[in-house]
N, C-alpha and C positions, 0 to 999 in steps of 0.2 A: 506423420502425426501433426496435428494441429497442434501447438503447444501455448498455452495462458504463463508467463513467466512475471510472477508479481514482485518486484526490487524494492526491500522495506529502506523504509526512508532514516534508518541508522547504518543500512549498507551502505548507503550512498554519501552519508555524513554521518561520520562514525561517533560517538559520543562523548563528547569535552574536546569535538575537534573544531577548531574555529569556522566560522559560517562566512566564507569566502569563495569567492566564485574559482578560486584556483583550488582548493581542498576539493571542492564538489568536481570538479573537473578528473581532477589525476583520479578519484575514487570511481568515477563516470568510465572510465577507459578501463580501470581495474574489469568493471561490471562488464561492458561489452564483449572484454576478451573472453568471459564464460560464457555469456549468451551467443557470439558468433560461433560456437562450438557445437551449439544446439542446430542452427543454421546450416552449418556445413555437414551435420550429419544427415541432413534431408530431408530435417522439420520444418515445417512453417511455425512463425512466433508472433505472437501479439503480448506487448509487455506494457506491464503497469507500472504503478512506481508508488513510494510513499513521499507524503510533504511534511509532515507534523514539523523537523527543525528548521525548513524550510519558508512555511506559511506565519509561524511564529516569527521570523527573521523577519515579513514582510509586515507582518502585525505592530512589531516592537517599531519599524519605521516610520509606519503608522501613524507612532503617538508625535509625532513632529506636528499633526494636524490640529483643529478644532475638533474636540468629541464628536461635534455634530457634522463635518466634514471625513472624517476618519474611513476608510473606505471598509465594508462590510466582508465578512468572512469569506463569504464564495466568491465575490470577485477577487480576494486575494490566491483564492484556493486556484482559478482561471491561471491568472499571472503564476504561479507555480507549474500549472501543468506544463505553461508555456517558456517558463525558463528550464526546468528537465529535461524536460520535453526535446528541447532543441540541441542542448548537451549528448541526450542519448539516440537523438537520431543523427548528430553528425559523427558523433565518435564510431555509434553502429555500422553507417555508408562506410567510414574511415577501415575499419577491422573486416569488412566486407571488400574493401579493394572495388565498393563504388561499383559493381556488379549484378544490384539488385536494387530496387525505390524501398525507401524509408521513407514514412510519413508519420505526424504527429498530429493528433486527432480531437484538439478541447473538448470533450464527453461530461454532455448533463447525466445527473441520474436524480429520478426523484424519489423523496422523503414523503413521510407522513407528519406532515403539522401537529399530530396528537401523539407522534409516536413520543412513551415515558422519558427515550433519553434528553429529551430536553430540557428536562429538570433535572436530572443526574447527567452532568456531564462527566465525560471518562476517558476524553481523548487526549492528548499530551501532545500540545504542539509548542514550538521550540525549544529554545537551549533551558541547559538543567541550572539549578540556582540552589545555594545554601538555603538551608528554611529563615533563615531571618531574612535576606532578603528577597527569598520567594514573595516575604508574607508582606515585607515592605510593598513590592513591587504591587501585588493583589489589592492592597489598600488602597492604592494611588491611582489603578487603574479600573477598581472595579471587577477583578480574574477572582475566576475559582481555580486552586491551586492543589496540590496533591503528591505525595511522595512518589519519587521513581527512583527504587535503590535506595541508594544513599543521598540521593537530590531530592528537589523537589521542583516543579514543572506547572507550568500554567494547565490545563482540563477544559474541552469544551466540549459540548454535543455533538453528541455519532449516534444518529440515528441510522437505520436497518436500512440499505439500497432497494426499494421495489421496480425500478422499472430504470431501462438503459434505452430512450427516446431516439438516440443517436444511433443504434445499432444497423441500422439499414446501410449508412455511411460507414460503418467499418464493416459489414457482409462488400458491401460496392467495394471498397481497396481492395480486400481479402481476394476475391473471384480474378482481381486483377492484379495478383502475383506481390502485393505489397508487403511488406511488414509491417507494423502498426505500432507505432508506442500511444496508448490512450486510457480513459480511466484513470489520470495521474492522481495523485491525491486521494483516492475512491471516487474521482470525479467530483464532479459541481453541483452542490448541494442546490437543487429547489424544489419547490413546492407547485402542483397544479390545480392550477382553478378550474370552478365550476365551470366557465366557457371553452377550457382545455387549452387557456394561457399557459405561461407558466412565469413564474419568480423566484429569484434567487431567495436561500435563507441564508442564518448563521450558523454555522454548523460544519464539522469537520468529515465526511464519512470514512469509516474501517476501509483501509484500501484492500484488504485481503476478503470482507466479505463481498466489497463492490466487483473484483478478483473472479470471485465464486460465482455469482451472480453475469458474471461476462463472460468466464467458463460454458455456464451451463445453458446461456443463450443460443451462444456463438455454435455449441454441436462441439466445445473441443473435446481431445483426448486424452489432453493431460495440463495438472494444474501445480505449478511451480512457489511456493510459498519460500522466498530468499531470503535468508537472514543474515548474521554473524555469529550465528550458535549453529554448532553444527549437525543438531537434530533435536528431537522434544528428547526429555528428560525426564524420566522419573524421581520421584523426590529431591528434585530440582533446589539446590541453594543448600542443601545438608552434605553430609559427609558421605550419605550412602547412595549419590547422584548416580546415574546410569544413565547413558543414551537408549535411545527405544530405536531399534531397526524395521520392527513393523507392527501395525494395528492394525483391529478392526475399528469401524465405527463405533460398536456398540463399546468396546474396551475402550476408544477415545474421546467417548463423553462422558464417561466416567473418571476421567481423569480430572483435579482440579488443578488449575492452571490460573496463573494472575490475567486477570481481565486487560491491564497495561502493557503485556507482553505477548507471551505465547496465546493464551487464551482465546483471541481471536482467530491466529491462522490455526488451531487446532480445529475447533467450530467451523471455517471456512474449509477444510480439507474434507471435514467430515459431509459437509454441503455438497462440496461436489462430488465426493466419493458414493455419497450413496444414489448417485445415477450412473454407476459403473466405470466412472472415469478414475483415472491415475489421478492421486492428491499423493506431493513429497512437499517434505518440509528440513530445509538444511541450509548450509553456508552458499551465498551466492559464486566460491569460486567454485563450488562445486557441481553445480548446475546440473550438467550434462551425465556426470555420475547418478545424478538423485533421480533424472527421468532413466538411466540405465538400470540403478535399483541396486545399486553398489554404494551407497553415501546416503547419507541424511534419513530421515523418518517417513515411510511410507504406507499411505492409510487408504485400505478397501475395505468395499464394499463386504457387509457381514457375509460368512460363507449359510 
């Protein structure tokens, strides 16, 4: 099977954990050692990643600059795919015993310049902050900010992925035997012109629906949504919590789900589930279990 394995970007940098390129590393190796288990069972894998504490890391460095020097969201979004990126394809060669090409793929995806989210931003990129200094922090720099939990977290546009330009370049690896780490971040937010330029925006995109969207491209047959919960949950944050072991579509948009968390890979599971493909949603060590269908939440197509 082809397999889409998307690695959310609190797998990777677990939450209140310092943003240091040795936390992201050991957490990097954690990852690999599930995903080389997909591999060795005789799947092919293309894997995404999240950036959100990441590109916030490179944002907050950011403000060392002049406002007007400050470098714009999607080239920071680039530099993210490109420091994961490179973490998870040598740790990947490494857990592979260096037996197969790994590559890392910088992948545009383009937005719609009119799409709403850009005035309702919803994305939560970097480290999490008490609300006074969230709001300090928002003052000073101009951020729209937003509860997460019991934090609060900077917010910027995620608008909807329509088109993966690059796709030809990851079919060309794929035919030739590679593995693929690309899509990092939900890929590189831009915009295309009238002449069928194209330009970078500001803007974060859903790694899980950019995810879905490179799934359903790509022809895969199964779509890996990784977290650190180890499945959706019904009445999720009460007393009467339950994990769900399987859905339909139709039962899992009915579910309501926080838009800063599950919400997304629910919606992206449901994406690509309803063109007949495997969508699971679980703990990234769990990986290989959740495409077996033993672990984590797994959502088809209505019967």
């Amino acid at each position: 099977m082809l397999v889409v394995a998307a690695l959310g970007g609190n797998a990777l940098l677990k939450r209140g954990e310092p943003l240091t390129a040795a936390a992201q590393r050991g957490n990097v190796q954690v990852a690999v050692r599930a995903l080389a288990e997909i591999v060795r069972a005789g799947h092919r894998l293309v894997i995404t990643h999240g950036n959100g504490p990441q590109v916030g890391l490179l944002a907050l460095q950011g403000a060392a600059y002049r406002p007007d020097e400050a470098y714009p969201l999607d080239v920071l979004g680039a530099e993210t795919e490109g420091m994961i990126g490179y973490m998870i394809e040598q740790e990947l060669e490494n857990a592979l015993d260096h037996d197969r090409p790994v590559a890392t793929l910088l992948t545009q995806v383009v937005v719609d310049p009119r799409d709403p989210a850009f005035a309702h931003p919803t994305k939560f990129v970097g480290p999490v902050y008490e609300q006074a200094e969230a709001e300090r922090r928002a003052s000073a720099a101009g951020w729209r900010i937003a509860r997460d939990g019991d934090k609060w977290r900077r917010v910027v546009p995620s608008p909807t992925p329509l088109e993966i330009p690059d796709l030809r370049v990851l079919q060309l690896l794929l035919a030739q035997g590679v593995e693929v780490v690309c899509t990092g971040g939900g890929g590189i937010p831009v915009l295309r012109r009238e002449d069928g330029s194209m330009i970078g925006v500001e803007a974060v995109i859903d790694k899980d629906a950019a995810s879905a969207l490179l799934a359903r491209q790509l022809g895969a047959d199964a779509l890996l949504l990784l977290t650190d919960v180890e499945a959706v949950y019904r009445d999720y944050g009460t007393d009467a919590a339950s994990p769900v072991s399987a859905l339909t579509v139709a039962r899992a948009r009915e579910m309501a789900l926080p838009a800063g968390s599950m919400g997304p890979k629910l919606a992206a599971a449901c994406d690509f589930a309803e063109d007949g493909g495997i969508s699971g949603i679980g703990r990234l060590v769990d990986a290989l279990a959740i495409l077996e269908g033993t672990a984590g939440t797994r959502v088809s197509a209505d019967a």
